[in-house]
C-alpha positions in Angstrom: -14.6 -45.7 101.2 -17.6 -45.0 99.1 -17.8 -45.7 95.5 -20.3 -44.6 92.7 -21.5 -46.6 89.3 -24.1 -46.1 87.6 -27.2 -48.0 88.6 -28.3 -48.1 84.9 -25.9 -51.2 84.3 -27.5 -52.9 86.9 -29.2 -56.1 85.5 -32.5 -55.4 87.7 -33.1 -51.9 86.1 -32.6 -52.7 82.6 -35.1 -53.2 80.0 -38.2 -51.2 81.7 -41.6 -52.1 80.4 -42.9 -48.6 78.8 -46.3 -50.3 78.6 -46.5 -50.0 82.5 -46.0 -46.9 84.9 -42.2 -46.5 84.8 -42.4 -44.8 88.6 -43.4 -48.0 89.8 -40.8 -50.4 88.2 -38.3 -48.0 89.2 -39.1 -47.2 92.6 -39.5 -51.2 92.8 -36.5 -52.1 91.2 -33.9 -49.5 93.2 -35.7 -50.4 96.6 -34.8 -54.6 95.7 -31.3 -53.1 94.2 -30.5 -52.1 97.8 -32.4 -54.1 99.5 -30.6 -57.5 97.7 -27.1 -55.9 98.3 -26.6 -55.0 94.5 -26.7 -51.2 95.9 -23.9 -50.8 98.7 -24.6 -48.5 102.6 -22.8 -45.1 101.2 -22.7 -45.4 97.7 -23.5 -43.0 95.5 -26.1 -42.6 93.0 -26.1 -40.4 90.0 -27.8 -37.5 89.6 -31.5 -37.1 88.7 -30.8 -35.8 85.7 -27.8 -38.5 84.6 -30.3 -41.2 85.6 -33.2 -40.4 83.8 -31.0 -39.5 80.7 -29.3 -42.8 80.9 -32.7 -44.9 81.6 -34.4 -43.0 78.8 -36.9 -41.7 81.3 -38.0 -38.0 82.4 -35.9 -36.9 85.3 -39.2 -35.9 87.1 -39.7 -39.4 87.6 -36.3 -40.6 88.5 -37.0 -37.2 91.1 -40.2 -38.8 92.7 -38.5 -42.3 93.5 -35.7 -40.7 94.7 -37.8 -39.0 97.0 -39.8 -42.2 98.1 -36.9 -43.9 98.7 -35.8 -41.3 100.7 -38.7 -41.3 102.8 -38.6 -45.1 103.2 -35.0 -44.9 104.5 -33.3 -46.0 102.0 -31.8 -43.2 100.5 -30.2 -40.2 101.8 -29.5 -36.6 100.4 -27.0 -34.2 101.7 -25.9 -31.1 99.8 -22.4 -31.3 98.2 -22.2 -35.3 98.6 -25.2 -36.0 96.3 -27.5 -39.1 96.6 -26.8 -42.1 98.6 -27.7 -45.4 100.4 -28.4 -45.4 104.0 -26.0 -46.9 106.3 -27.9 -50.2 107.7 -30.8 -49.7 105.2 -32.4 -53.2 105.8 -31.0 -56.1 103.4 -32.7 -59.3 102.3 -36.3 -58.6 102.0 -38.3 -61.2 100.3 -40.0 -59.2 96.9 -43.4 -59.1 97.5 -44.3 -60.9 94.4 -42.0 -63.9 95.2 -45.0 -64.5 97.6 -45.0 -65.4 101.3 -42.5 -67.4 103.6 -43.3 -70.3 105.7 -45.8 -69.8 109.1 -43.3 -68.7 111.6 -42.4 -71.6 113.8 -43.6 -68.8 116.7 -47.2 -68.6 116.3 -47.7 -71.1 118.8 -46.8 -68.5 121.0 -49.5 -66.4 119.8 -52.0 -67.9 122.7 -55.1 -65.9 121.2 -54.7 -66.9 117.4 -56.6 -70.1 117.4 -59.7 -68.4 119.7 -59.9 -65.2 117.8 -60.1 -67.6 114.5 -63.3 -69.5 115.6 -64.9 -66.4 116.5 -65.0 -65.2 112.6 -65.8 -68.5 112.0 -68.9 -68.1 114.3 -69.3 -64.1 113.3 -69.3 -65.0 109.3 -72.6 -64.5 107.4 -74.1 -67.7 106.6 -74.5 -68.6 102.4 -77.9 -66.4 101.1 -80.3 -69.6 101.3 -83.6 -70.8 102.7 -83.7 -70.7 106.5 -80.3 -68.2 106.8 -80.4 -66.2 110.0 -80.5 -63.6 110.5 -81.1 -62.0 107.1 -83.9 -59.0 106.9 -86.1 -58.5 104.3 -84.6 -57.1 101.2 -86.9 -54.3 99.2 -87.4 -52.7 102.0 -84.7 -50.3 103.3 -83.7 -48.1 102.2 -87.0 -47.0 101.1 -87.8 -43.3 99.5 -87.7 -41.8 102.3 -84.5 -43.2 103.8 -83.2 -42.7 100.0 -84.1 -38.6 100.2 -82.8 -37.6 103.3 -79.4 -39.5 102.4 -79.1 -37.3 99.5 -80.0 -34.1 101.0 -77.6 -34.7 103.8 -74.6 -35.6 101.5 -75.2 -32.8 99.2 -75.3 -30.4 102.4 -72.3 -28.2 101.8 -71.8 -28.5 106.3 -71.6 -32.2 105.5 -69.1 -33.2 108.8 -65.6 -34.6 107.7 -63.7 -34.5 110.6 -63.6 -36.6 113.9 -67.6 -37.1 115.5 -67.6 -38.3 118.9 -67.5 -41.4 121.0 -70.9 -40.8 122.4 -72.2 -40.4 119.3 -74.5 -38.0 116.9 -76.3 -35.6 119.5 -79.4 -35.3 117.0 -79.0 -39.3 116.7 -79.0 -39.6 120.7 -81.4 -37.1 121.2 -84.0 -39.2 118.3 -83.2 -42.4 119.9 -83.9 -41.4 123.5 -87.4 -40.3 122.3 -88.1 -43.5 120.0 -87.3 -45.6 122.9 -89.0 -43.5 125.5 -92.9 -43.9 123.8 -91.9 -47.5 122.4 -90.1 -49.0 124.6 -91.0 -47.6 128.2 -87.2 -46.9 128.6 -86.8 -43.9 131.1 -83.8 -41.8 129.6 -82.9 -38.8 128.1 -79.8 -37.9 125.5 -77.1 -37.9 127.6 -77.7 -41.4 128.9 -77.6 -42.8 125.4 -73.9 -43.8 123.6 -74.0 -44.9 119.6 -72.0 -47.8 118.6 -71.8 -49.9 115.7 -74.2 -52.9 116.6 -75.3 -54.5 119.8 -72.2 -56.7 119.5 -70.3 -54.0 120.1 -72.3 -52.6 123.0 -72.3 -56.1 124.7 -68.3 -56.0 124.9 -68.4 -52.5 125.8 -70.7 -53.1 128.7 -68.1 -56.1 129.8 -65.5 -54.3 129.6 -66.9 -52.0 131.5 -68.9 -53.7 134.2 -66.6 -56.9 135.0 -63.4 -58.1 135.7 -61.4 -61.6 136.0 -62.6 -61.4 140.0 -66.5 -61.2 139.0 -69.1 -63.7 138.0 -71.5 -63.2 134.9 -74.6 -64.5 135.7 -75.8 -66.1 131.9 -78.7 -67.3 130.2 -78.6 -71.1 129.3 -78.5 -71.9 126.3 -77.3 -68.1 125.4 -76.4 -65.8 122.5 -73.0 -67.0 121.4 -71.5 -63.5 120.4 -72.3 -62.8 124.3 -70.4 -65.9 125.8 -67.5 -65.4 123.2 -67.0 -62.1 124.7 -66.6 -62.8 128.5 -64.6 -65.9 127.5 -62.6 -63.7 125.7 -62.1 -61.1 128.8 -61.5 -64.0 130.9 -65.0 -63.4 132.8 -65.8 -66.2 134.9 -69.6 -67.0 134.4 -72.4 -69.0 135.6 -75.6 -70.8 133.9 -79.3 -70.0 135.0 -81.1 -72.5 133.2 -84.2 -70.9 131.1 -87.6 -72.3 131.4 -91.0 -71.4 129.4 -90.9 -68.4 132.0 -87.1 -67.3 130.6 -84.5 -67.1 132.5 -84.4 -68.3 136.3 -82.7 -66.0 138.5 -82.1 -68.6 141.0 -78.0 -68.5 140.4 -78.0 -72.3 140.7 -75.2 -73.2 143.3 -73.3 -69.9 143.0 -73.6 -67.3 145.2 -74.8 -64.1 144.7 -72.5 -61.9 145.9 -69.9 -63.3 144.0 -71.8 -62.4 140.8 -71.6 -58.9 139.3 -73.8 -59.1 135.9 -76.7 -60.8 134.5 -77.2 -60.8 131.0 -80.7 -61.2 129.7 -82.7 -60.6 126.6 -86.2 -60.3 128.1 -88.3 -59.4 125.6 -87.4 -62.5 123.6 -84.9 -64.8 124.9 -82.2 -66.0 122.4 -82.4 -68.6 121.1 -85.9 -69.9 122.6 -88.1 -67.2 121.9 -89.6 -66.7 125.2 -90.2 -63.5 127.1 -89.1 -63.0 130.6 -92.0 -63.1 132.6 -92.7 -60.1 135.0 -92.4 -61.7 138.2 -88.6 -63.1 137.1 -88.0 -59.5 136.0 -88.8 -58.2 139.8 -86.4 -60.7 140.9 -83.1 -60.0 139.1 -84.3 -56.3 140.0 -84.5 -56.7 143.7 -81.2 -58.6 143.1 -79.5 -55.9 141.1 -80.8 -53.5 144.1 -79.7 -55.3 147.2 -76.6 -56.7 146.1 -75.6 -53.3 144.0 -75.4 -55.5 141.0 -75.8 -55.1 137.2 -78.4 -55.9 134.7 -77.7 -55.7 130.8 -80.3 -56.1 128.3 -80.4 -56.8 125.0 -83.3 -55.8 123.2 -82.3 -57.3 119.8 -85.3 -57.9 118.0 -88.5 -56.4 120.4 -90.5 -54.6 117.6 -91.0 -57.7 115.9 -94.1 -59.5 118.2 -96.7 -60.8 116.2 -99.2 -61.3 118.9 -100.2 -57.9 120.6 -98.1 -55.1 121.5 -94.0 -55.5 122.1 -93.7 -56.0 125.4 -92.1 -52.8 127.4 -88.3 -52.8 128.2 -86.9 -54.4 131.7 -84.6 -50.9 132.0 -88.1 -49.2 132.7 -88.4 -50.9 136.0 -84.9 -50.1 137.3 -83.1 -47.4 135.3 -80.2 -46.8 137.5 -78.9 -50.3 137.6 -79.5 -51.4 133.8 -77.5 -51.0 131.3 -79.4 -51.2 127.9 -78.3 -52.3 124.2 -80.7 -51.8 121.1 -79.6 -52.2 117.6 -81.4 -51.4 114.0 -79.6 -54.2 112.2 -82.8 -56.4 112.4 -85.7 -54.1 111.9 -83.4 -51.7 109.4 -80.5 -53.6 107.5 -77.5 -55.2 109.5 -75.1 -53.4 106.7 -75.7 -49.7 108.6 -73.7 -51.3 111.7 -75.5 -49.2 113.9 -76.8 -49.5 117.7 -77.1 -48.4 120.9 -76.0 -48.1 125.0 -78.9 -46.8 126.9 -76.9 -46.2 130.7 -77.0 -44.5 133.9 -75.1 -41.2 132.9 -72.0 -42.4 135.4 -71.6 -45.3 133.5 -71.9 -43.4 129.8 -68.1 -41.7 129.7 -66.6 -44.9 130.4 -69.1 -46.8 128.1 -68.2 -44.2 125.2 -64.8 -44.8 126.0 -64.9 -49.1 125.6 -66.3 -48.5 122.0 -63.8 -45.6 121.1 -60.5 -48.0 121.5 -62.6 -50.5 118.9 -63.0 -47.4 116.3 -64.0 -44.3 117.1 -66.9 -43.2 115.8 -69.9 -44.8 114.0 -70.0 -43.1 110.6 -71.2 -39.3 111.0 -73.2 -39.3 107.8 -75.6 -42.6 108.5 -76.1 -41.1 112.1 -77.3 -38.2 110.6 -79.9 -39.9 108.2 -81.3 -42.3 110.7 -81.5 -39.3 113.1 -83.7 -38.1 110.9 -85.6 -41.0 109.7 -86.4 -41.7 113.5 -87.2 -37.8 114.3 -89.7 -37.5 111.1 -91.5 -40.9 111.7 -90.6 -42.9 108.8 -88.7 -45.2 111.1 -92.1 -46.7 113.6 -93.9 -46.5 109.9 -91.5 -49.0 108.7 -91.5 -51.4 111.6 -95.3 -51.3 110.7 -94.8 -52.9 107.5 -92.3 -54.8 108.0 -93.9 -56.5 111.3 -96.7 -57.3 108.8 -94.7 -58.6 105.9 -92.5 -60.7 108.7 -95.9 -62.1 110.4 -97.1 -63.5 106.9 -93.1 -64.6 105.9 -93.7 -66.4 109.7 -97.2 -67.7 109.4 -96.6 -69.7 105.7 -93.6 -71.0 107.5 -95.3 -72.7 110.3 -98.2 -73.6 108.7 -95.8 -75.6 106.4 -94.3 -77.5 108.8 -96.7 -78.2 110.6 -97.8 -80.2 107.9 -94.4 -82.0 107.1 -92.4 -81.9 110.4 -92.1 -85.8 110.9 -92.9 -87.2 114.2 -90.6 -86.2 117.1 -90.0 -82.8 115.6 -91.3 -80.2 117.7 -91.7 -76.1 117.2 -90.8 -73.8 120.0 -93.9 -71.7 121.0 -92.7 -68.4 120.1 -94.8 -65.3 118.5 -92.0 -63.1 117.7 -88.7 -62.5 116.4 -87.1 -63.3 112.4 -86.5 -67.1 113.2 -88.6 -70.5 114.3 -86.7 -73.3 116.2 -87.2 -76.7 115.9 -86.6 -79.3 118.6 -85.2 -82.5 117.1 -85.2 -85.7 118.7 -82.5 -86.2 121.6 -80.8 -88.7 119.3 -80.0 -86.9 117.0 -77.1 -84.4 117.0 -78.0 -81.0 115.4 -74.7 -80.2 114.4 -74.8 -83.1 112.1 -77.9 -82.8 110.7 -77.5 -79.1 109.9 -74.5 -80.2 107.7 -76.6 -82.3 106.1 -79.0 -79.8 104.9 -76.5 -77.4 103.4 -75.7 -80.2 101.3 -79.3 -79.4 100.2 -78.9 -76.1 99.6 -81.1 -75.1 103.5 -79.2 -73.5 105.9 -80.6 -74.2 109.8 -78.3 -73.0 112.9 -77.7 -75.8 115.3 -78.7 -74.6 119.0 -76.9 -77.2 121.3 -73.4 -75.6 121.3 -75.5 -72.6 122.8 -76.0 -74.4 126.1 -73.3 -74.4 129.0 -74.6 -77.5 131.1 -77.2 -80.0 129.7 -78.1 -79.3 125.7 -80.9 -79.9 123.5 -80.6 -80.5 120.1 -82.4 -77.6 118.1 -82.3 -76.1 114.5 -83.3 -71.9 113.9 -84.6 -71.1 111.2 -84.9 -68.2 109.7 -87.5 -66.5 107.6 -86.9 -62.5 107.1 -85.1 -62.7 104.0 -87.4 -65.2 101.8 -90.8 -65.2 100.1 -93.6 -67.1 101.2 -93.5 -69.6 98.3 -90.2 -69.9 98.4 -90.0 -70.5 102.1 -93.4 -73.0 101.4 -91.1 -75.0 99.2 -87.8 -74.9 101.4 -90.3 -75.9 104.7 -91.3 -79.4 102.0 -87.6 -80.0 101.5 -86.5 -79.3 104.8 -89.0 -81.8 106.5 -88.0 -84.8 103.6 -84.6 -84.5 104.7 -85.4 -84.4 108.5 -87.2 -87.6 107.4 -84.4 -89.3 106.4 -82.3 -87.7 109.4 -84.9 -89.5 112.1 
């Protein structure tokens, strides 16, 4: 049979703290009152207005925790038999501020938890010092113009709040398609273009999408890590093509061709090397792509920053119907905006759209909106101008420093584009180790040789974007006096 006290004399709601919201300590202290067993299933509670009389509190806050607590589940109220506890309201919660229990012994069940750690590990921003990768330029974006059109957009009283879709912004799509039309050579329109939050994101979108546990990924070697954690990841079985000072070699090595599905490739400036694809190795994995009905996605990461001539033109522009193309503006504009893009055959666009939606959505309506029209009033090629210029000097005092300090058997990679120089070190050495040793020293340098699938070089990136030219002059002198002490 039920019973009824009053909850007042209970040891956990006495002496309330009128300094502090009194909703909160007695929400919190009737939800641990039931939840600890002090408060029975059926018992009664007093009304509202006896409560708050005998707390000394206004019954319009007793009211709203009854209400939360009724919500919750713990409470229930039925006209003519007042306020009660639930039957089988749950019991023996630890209280939040008692902190957290032991790792469940079950974890090690959790096959994916060790996996899905190392890739934050991998993801995380490095420290803000000399040589971090791949930091931009700051001071640059958001510039006036970028500054103005924000404004004017949020202030706009049709500013969009609801849902935008998966594809998304048509103005953005329909800006993009044109940028990368008369920049890029890319043959597309709107409607082949999908927005998503970074090339990351289009790169496991286009895997989940083209492939499957029964396919091959054909692979760069050494490759961009955020690719290979990916298809490792989706289970994608994959395959090295070794990259020369031609890029990648679309000879497939042992494997063959029909069993693979996808290459991935970043031809205008292969990561982490630097070199282009050259056009006879592009022709290749196109007549592949074409004969064996077979998939070619290209990450354009970083093309508008050549140094040497003119960017070279996209690979989708020789075969537009079996390429699948990912740009991004977190180099050239500021990784923060999380904001890229799927260039696709439109059969392949719904699907695409619909890979990125199960991640989250929507990019953010509002920054589509301004870039759409930073790209569609030309601010956006005027701002590659400058910073391809600022970046060329940033590059140029870099060099020129070591190649004044870089001890003997340090070598640079022949690159002319791109936010980041690699250095070969000397096979003896293990980059790993020595790039621990320089944070030590405050320099930051991303070791290269985990990056390989078969035979590895030891290699250090590093990056220049983000830093002055004196400061990057004195970082270089530091950097070679402690590769010194490494060889």
């Amino acid at each position: 049979m039920s019973h009824s006290h009053d909850p007042a004399t209970l040891p956990s709601l006495r002496d309330l703290d009128r300094a502090k919201p009194l909703e909160r300590q007695l929400l919190a202290r009737l939800r641990g009152a039931i939840e600890q067993g002090a408060l029975v299933a059926g018992e009664r509670l007093p009304s509202s207005r006896a409560l708050a009389s005998s707390l000394g509190v206004a019954r319009n806050t007793v009211i709203k925790v009854f209400d939360q607590l009724i919500a919750e589940g713990y409470l229930e109220s039925r006209v003519g038999s007042g306020t009660r506890v639930v039957g089988g309201a749950i019991t023996g919660r630890v209280d939040a501020a008692v902190g957290v229990a032991e790792t469940p012994a079950d974890l090690k069940d959790l096959t994916a938890i060790d996996r899905l750690a190392a890739v934050v590990d991998a993801l995380n921003p490095p420290p803000s010092v000399p040589f971090a990768i791949p930091q931009p330029a700051t001071g640059v974006v958001p510039d006036r113009h970028w500054v103005r059109i924000g404004n004017r957009i949020r202030a706009a009283a049709s500013t969009p709040s609801s849902y935008g879709s998966p594809f998304g912004e048509p103005l953005l799509r329909e800006a993009i398609a044109g940028y990368v039309r008369h920049s890029r050579g890319v043959k597309c329109d709107a409607d082949n273009v999908v927005i998503t939050a970074g090339a990351q994101q289009g790169i496991y979108a286009a895997c989940r999408v083209l492939l499957s546990a029964e396919r091959t990924a054909l692979v760069e070697d050494p490759a961009y890590p955020g690719l290979t954690t990916v298809l490792d990841d989706l289970g994608i079985p994959t395959t090295r093509a070794r990259v020369d000072e031609q890029g990648m070699c679309p000879d497939f090595g042992t494997v063959d061709r029909d069993a693979v599905r996808v290459a991935f490739v970043t031809p205008s400036h292969q990561y982490p090397l630097g070199m282009p694809l050259s056009m006879a190795r592009r022709q290749a994995l196109v007549a592949w792509a074409q004969a064996k009905g077979g998939w070619i996605v290209e990450d354009d990461y970083d093309s508008e920053l050549r140094y040497a001539g003119h960017p070279f033109p996209a690979m989708q522009g020789l075969c537009p119907e079996r390429v699948v193309y990912l740009g991004t503006f977190s180099k050239v504009v500021f990784p923060a905006m999380r904001l890229g893009y799927i260039i696709a055959p439109k059969a392949l666009t719904k699907a695409l759209a619909g890979a990125r939606a199960l991640m989250d959505r929507h990019s953010p309506t509002i920054d589509q909106l301004i870039l759409a029209e930073y790209l569609r009033k030309g601010y956006f090629e005027a701002h590659v101008r400058r910073t391809r210029v600022l970046y060329s000097e940033r590059r140029d005092a870099l060099l020129d420093a070591l190649r004044r300090g870089l001890p003997a058997g340090f070598e640079i990679q022949p690159s002319d584009q791109g936010m980041h120089v690699l250095i070969w070190l000397p096979p003896h050495l293990v980059d790993s180790e020595v790039s621990r040793n320089l944070m030590l020293n405050g320099l930051y340098a991303r070791p290269i040789s985990a990056m390989y699938g078969t035979d590895s070089r030891p290699g250090l990136m590093l990056g220049f974007g983000a830093f002055p030219m004196h400061v990057l002059r004195e970082s270089a002198k530091s950097l070679c006096k402690e590769l010194g002490r490494n060889g």
